[in-house]
C-alpha positions in Angstrom: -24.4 -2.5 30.8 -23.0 -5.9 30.3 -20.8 -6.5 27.1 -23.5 -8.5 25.2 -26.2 -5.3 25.8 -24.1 -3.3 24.4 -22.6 -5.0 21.3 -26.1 -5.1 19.6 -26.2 -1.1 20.4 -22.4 -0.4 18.9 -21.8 -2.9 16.4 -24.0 -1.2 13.8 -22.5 1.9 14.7 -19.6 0.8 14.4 -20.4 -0.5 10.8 -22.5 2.7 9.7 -19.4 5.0 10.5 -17.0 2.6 8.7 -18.8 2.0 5.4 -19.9 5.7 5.4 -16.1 6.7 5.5 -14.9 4.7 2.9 -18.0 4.9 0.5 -16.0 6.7 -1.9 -13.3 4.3 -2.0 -14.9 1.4 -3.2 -14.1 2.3 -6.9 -11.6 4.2 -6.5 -8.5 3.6 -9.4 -5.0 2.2 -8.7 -2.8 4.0 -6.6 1.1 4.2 -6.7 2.5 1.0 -6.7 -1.1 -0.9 -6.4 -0.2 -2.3 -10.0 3.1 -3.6 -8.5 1.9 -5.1 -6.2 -1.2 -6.6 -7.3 -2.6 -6.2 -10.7 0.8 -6.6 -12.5 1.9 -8.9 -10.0 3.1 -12.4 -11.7 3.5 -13.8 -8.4 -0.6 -14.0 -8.4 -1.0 -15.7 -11.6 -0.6 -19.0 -11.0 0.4 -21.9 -8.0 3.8 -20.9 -9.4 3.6 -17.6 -7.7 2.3 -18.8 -4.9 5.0 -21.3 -4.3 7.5 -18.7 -5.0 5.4 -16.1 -2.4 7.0 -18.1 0.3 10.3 -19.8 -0.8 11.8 -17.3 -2.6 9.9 -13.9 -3.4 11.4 -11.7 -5.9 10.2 -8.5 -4.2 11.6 -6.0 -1.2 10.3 -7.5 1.6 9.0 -11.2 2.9 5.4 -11.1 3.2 3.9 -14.7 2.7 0.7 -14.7 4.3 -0.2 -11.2 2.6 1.0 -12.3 -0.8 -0.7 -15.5 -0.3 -4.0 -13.5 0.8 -3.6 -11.5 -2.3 -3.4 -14.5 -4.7 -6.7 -16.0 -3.3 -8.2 -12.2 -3.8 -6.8 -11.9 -7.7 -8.5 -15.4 -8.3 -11.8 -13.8 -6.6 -11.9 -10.1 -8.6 -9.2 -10.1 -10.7 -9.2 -6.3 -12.0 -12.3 -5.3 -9.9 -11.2 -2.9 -7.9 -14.3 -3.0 -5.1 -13.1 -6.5 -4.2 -10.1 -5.7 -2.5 -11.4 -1.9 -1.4 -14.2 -4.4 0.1 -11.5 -6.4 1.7 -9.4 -3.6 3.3 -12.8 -1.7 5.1 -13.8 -5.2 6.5 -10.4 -6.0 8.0 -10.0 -2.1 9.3 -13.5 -3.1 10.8 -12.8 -6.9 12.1 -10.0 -5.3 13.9 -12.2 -2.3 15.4 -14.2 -5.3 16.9 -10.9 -6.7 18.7 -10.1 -3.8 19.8 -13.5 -3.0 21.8 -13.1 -6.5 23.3 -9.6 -6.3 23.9 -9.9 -2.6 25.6 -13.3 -4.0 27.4 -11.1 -7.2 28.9 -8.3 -4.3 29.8 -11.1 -3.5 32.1 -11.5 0.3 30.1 -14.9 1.8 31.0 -15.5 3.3 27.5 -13.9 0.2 25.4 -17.0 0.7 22.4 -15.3 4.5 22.3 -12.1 3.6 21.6 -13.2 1.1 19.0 -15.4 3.6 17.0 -12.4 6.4 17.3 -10.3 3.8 15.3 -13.0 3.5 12.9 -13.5 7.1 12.3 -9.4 8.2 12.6 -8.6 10.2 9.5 -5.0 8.4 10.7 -6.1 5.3 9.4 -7.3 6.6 6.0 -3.8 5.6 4.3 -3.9 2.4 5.6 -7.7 1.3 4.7 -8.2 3.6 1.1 -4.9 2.2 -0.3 -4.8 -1.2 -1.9 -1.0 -1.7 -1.6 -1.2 -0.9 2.6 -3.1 -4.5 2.5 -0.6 -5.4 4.9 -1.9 -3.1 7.6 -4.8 -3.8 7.8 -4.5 -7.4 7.2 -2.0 -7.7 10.4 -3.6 -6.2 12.7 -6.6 -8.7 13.2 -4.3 -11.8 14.3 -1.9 -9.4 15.8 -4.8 -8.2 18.0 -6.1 -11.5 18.4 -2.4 -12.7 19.9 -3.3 -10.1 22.5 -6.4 -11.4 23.6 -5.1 -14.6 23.8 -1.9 -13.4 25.5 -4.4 -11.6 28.0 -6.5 -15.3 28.4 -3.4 -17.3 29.2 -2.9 -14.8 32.1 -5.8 -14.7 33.8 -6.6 -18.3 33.4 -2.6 -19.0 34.4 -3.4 -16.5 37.8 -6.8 -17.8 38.1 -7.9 -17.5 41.8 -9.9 -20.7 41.4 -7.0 -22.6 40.6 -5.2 -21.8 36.7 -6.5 -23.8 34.2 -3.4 -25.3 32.5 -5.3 -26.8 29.3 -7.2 -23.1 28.9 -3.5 -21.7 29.5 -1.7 -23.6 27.4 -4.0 -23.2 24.5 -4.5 -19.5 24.9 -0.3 -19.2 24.5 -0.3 -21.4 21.6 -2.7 -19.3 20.0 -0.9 -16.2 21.0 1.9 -17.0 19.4 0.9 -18.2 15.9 -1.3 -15.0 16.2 2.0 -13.3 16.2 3.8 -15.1 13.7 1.1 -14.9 11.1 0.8 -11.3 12.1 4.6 -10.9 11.4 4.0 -12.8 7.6 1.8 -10.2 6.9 3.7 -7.4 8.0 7.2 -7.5 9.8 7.1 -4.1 11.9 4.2 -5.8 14.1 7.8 -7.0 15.3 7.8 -5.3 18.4 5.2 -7.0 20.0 6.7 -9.1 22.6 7.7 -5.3 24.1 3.9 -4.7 24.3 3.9 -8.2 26.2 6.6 -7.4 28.8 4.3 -3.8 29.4 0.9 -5.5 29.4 2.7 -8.3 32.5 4.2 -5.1 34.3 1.2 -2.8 33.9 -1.4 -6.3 35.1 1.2 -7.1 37.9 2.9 -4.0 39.0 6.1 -5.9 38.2 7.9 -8.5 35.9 10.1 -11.7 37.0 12.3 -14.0 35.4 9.3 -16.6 34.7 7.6 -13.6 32.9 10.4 -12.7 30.4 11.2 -16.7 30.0 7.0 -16.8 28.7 8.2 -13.7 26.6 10.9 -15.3 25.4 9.8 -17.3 22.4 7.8 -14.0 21.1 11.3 -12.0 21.2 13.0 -15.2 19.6 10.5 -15.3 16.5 10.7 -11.6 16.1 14.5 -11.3 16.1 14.2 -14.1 13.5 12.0 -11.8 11.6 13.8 -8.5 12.2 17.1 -10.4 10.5 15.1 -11.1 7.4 13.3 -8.0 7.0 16.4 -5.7 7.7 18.4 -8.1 4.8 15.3 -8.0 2.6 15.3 -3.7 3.0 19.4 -3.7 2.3 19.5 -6.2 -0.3 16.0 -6.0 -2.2 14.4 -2.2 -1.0 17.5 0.0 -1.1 19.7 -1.9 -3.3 21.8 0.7 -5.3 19.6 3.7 -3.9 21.2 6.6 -2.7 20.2 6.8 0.5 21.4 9.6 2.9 23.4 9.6 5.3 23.7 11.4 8.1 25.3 11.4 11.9 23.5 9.2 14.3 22.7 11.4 16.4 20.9 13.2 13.9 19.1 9.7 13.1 18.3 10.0 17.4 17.2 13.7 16.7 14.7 12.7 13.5 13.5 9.8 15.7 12.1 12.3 18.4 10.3 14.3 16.1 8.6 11.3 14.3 7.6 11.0 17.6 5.9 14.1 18.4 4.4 14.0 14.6 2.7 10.5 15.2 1.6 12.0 18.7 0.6 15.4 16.9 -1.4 13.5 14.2 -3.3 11.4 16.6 -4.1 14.0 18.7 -4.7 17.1 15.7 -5.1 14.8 12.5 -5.0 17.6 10.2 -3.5 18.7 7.1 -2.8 14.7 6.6 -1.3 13.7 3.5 -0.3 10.2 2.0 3.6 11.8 1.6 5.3 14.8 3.7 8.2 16.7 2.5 11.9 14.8 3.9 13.0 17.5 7.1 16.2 19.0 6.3 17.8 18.5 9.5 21.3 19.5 8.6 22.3 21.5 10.8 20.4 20.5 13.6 19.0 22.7 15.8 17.8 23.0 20.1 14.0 23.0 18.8 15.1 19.7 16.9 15.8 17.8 20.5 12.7 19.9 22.0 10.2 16.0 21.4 12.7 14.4 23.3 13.1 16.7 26.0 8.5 16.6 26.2 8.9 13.1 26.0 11.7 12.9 29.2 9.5 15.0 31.2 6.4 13.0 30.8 7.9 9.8 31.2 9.2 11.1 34.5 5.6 12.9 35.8 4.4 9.3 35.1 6.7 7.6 37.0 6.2 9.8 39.2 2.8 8.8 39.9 3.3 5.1 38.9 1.2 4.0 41.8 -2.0 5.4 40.5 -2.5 7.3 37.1 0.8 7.2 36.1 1.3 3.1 36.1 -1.7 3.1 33.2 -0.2 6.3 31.0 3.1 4.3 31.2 1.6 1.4 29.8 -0.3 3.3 27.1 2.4 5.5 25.9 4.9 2.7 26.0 2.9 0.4 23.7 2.5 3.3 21.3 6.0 4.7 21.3 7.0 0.2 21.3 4.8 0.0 17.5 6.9 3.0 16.5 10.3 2.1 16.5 10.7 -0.1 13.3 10.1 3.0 11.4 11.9 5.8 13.3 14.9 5.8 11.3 16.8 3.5 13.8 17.0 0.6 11.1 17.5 0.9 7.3 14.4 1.8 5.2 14.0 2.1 1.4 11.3 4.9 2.2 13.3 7.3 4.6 15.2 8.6 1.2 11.7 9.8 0.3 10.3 10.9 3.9 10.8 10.7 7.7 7.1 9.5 8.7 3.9 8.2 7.1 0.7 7.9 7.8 0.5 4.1 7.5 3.3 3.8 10.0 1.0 4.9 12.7 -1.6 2.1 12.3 -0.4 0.3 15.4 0.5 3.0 17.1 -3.2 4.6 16.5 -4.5 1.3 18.0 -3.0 2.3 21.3 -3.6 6.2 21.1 -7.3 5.0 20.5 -7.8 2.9 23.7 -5.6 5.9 25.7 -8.3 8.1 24.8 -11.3 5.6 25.8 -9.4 5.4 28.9 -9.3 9.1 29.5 -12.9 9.4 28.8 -13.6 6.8 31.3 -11.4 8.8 33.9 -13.2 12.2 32.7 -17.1 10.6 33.1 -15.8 9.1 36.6 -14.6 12.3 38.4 -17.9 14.3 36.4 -19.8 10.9 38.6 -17.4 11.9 42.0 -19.1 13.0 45.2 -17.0 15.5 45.2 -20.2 17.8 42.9 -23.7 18.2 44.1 -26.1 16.0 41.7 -26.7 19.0 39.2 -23.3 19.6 38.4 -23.0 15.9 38.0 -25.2 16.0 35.3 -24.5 19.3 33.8 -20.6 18.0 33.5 -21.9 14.9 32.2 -24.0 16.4 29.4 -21.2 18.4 28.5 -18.4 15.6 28.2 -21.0 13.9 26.2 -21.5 16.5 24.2 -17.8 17.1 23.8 -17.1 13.4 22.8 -20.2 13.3 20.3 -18.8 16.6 18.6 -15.3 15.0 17.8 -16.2 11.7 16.5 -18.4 13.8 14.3 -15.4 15.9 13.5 -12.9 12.7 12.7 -15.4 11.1 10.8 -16.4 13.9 8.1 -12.6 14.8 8.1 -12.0 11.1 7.5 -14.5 10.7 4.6 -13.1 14.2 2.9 -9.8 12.7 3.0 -10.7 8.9 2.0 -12.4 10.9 -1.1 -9.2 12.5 -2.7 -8.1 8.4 -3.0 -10.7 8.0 -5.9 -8.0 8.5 -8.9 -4.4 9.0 -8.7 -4.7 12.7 -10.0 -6.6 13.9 -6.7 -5.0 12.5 -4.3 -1.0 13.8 -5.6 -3.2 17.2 -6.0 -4.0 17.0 -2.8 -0.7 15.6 -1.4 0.9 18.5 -3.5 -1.3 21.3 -1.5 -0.2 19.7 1.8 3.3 19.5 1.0 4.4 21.3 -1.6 8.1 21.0 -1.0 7.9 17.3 -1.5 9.6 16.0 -4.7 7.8 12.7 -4.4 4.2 14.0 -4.7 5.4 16.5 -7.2 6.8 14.0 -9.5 4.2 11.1 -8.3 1.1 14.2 -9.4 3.5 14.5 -12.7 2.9 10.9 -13.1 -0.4 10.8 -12.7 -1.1 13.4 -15.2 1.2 11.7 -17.6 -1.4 8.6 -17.7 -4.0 11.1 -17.8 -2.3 12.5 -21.3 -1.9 16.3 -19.7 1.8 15.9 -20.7 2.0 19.8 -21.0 0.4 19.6 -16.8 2.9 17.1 -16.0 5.8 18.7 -17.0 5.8 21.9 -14.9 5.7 19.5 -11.8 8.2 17.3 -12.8 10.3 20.1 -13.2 9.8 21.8 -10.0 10.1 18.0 -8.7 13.9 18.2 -10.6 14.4 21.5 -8.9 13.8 19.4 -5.4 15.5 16.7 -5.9 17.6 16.7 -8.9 19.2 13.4 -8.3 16.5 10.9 -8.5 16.5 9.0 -11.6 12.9 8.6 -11.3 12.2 12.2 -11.7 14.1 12.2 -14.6 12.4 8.9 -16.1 9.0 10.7 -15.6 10.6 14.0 -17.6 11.5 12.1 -20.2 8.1 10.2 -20.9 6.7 13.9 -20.5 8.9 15.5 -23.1 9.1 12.3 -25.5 5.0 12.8 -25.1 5.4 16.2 -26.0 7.2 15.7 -29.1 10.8 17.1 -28.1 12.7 13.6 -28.8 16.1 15.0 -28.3 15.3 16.4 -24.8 14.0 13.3 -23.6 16.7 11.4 -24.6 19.2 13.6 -22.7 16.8 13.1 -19.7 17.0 9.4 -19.8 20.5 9.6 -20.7 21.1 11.2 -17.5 18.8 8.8 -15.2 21.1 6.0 -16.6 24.2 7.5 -15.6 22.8 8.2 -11.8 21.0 4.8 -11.9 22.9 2.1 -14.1 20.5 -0.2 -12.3 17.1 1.3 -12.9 14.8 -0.7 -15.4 12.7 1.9 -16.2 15.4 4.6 -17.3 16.4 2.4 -19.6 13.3 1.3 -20.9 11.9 4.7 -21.0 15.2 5.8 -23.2 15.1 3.1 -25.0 11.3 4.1 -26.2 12.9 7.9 -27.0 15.8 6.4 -29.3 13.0 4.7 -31.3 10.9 8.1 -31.3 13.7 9.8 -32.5 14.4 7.3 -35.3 17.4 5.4 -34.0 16.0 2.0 -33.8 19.0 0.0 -33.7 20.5 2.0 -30.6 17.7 0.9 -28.7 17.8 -2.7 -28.4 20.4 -2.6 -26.1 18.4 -0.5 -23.5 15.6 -2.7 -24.1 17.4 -5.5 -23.5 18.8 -4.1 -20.5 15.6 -3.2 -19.1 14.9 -6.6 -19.2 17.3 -8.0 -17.8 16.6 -5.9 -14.5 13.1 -6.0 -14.5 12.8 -10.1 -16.5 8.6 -9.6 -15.8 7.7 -6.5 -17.3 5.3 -7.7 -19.5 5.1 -4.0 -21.6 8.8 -3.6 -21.3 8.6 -7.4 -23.2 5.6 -6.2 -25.3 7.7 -2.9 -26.7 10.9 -4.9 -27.1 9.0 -7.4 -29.2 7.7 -4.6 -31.5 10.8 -2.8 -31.9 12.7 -5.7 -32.6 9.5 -6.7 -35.2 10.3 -3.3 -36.7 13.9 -4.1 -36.9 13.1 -7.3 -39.4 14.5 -9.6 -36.4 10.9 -11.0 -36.5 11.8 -14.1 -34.6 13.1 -12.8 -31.7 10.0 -10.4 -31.7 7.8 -13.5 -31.9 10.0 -14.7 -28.6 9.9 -11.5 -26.6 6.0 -10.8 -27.5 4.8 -14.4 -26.4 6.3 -13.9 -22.6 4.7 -10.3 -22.5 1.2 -12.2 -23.2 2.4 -15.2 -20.9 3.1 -12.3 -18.1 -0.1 -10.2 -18.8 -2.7 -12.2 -20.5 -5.5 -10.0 -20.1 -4.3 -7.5 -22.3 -6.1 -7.7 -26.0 -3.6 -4.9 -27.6 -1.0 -7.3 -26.6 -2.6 -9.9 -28.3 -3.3 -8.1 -31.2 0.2 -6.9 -31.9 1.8 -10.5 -30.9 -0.4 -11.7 -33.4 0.3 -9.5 -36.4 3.6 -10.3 -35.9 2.9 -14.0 -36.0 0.9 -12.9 -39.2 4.1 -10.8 -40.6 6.6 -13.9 -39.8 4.2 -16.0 -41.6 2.9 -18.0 -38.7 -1.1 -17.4 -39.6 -3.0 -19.9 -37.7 -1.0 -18.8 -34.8 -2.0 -15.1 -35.4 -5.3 -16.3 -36.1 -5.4 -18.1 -32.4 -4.2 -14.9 -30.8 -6.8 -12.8 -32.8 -9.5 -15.0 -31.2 -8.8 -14.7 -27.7 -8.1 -10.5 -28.4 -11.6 -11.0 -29.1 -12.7 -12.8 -26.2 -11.0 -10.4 -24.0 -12.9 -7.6 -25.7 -15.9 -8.6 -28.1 -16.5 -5.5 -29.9 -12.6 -4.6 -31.0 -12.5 -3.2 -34.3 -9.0 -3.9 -34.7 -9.1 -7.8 -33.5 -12.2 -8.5 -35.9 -9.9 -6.6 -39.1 -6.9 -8.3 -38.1 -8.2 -12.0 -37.6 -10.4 -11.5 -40.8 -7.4 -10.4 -42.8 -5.8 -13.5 -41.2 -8.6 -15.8 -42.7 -8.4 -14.4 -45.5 -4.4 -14.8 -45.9 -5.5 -18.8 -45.3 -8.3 -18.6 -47.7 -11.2 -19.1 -45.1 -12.8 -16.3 -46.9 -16.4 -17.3 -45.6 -15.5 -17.4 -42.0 -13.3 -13.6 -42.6 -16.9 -11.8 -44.2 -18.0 -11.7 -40.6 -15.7 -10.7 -39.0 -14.9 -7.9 -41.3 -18.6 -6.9 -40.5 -17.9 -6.8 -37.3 -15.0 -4.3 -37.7 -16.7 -1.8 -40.3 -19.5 -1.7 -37.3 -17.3 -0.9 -34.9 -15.7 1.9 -36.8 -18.0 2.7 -39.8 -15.3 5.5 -41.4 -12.8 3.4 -41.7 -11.8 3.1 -45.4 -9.0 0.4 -44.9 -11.5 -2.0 -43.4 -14.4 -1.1 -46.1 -11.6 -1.4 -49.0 -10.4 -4.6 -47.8 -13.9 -6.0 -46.9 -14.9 -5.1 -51.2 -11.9 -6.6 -52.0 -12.9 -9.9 -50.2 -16.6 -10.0 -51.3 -15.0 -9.7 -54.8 -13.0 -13.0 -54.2 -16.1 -14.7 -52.4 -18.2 -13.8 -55.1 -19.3 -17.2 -57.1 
């Protein structure tokens, strides 16, 4: 079949197994640090943020052209959740399509097969169910399409016909701003120009000098890169983190086995989980260096047989150990305090297991076609191999939608991360957190606590304890918590904002301004951090600093109505009605049917003796809640004064 016969009989395939996967993510709720990094995002607000996306970003790592992405999608959806759950499955798609045509141009007999095993891989689940993994899949498609135009400028550079030097020309160009916008959506796409050097000595049998000096502005833009993102991780991701530290040969050792796992996972992707428990490898043991040794001997049975089989399993393996070395534990890495591997580090890597296995089908379906079997045996084997193949993409893809399910709300999936690895602290404390916004303090606190048993010096564990205990009415205990995650973590916002809000539980008010105000000075746009500072500052009688601190929370999240309708009954309280009465109206905007925004903006009226426009309004509220006897007392009381 010709590629064009065949792209009208995969593509919907290819579609159908996507969107059945990931029905049951399109709704699915915010996910660890989703609100970070999108819907509590200032950087998305306004051109401000956008500006600041690529001249100076506030956050852990440089990402541009993702952040840029994401400021276009916040002006499309906004909240809506489907929109950029939409966005992820079409890119994790888009790049499925590459792929095919990529692995088709690499001359790979079953290129369509290796496309739909990246669409069905529970591997990629992480990468496509998860808002905040944006950068995956929104990397790939440029990165892949740098490939195929790396691929073009070879063949029409070796053209047999004579090269064409326009076609050539144009094809490197586009290679390389492929690469560089891949590498402004995500910087561990940085190994790239290694996948280069493999493709021109897999294509040619060997590489020159000519070869690495084409190569050499890809290696020059991706040291570039790699200097930023390794300043970005010290400086912005790890900060004051206690990160360990260990020998480097044990870093070598952890490195092997991240290899095997990634291999392991691609091959058996079972038991997958978006966080694994952190190997102790203190002391380190012979089965420790055991990947290393596997990996030793295969990469000498396939040089062994470079000049046939072995050339193309070189290439293959190369390109997908190449994709894995920015996160082996080699370089500096906020996230290696919390694991050694991830899921989502294997998204380029899977790309190349996938188009191993397409390969290796090919190879299978060839020797069951030899003439080496009599006709029926030829068919028989064929039947088989079919079957084989049709009976794992099944598998993949009903183990992929099982697992893209658990992503629908925070509580499942750290359940689920929880049964898979229990003797992580992360998705102990991560499930405690999730509860915690469910309001199952009592739930919560049992995992925090085994989370504390873990890992008792993360600050965060201790934040979340606190918020569970100060939920649970035991004041003094959460303080002490809090107390303690300040002393490990001077630095960390959210311990003192969190002990801040258990100084003002437990009556001390005036002791917690300082933590407040220290809170914000770490974390300057928090917009509830600004919103509680406000209040308890209101509560303090310092009602004009409460007025300053509550206007920047509503600057910073302006879609909050509860934020508008405290702001404004402060503005009410410091005598600033028409102001109160402005905020009360766009509360109401925000949310129509607010019993607490009609009461409050008809009090307000009233206050300014707008009594006719406040009987409405007051309506409004006793509807909302009918038993309320504050709004029906203070509705009487203002028909009396209306009355003629």
């Amino acid at each position: 079949m010709t590629f064009v016969t065949r792209r009208w009989l995969g593509a919907p395939i290819l579609l159908i197994a996507g969107l059945w996967i990931y029905a049951t993510t399109i709704h699915g709720a915010c996910q660890w640090d989703d609100n970070l990094e999108i819907f509590r995002n200032p950087l998305l607000r306004d051109w401000t943020g956008l500006r600041q996306a690529w001249s100076a970003p506030p956050g852990a790592d440089y990402l541009p052209l993702k952040t840029s992405v994401e400021w276009v999608m916040w002006h499309l959806w906004r909240g809506d959740v489907a929109g950029y759950h939409w966005a992820g499955i079409a890119l994790h798609l888009l790049s499925a399509f590459l792929l095919w045509r990529i692995f088709d141009r690499l001359g790979i007999r079953f290129a369509w097969f290796g496309a739909l095993l990246f669409v069905v891989h529970p591997l990629a689940v992480d990468s496509v169910a998860w808002m905040s993994e944006l950068k995956n899949t929104l990397s790939l498609p440029p990165l892949l399409l740098a490939m195929w135009s790396f691929i073009a400028f070879e063949e029409n550079r070796s053209a047999v016909a004579g090269p064409n030097r326009f076609g050539a020309r144009t094809n490197y160009a586009l290679s390389w701003l492929g690469f560089l916008a891949a590498l402004l959506c995500k910087s561990s796409v940085v190994m790239f120009p290694a996948v280069l050097v493999l493709y021109v000595v897999w294509r040619n049998g060997r590489h020159t000098a000519r070869d690495l000096k084409r190569v050499a502005p890809f290696f020059a833009v991706a040291f570039a890169f790699g200097l930023v993102t390794l300043r970005f991780q010290t400086e912005r991701a790890i900060g004051d983190l206690a990160m360990p530290v260990e020998p480097v040969f044990t870093h070598f050792v952890a490195a092997g086995l991240a290899l095997g796992f990634y291999f392991y996972t691609c091959v058996f992707p079972a038991a997958l989980s978006p966080v694994y428990a952190r190997w102790d490898l203190n002391p380190v043991t012979p089965a420790h260096v055991l990947p290393w040794v596997v990996i030793a001997v295969g990469f000498v049975g396939f040089w062994r047989w470079r000049a046939t089989w072995g050339r193309h399993a070189l290439f293959a393996s190369g390109c997908f150990v190449a994709n894995l070395v920015p996160v082996l534990g080699f370089f500096p890495m906020s996230y290696l305090r919390i694991s050694r591997v991830a899921d989502h580090f294997a998204y380029l890597a899977l790309a190349c297991a996938c188009g191993a296995a397409a390969a290796a089908a090919g190879e299978l379906f060839n020797w069951a076609d030899s003439g080496h079997w009599p006709p029926i045996f030829r068919t028989r084997l064929r039947v088989v191999a079919s079957g084989g193949i049709a009976a794992l993409v099944v598998s993949l893809a009903w183990q992929s939608r099982t697992y893209a399910a658990v992503f629908r709300d925070p509580v499942a999936l750290w359940t689920h991360a929880v049964g898979q690895s229990p003797e992580s602290w992360f998705a102990r404390n991560n499930l405690g957190s999730a509860l915690l916004q469910e309001g199952d303090a009592a739930t919560a606190l049992g995992h925090l606590e085994a989370a504390r048993r873990l890992k008792p010096d993360a600050a965060e564990i201790l934040v979340n304890l606190g918020d569970a205990l100060l939920r649970l009415h035991r004041a003094p205990e959460a303080i002490e918590a809090d107390h303690e995650a300040v002393k490990l973590e001077p630095g960390f916002s959210s311990a003192h904002y969190n002990l801040a809000n258990a100084l003002v539980a437990a009556g001390r008010l005036p002791d917690s301004l300082g933590h407040y105000r220290e809170a914000i000075r770490l974390e300057p746009d928090s917009a509830m951090m600004r919103y509680n500072f406000g209040t308890a500052l209101a509560e303090a009688g310092r009602l004009d600093e409460g007025v300053i601190q509550l206007a920047e929370a509503v600057r910073l999240d302006p879609e909050s109505p509860e934020m508008r309708i405290n702001f404004a009954n402060v503005l009410a309280a410091a005598g600033r009605l028409p102001d109160a009465a402005a905020q009360f109206e766009v509360s109401l905007r925000l949310r129509p049917d607010d019993a607490d925004g009609h009461f409050g903006l008809a009090d307000v009226l009233a206050a300014m003796g707008r009594l006719p426009e406040a009987m409405p309004h007051y309506e409004a509220a006793l509807r909302a809640r009918p038993d309320d006897a504050a709004i029906r007392q203070a509705r009487d009381a203002a028909r009396i004064r209306f009355s003629p």
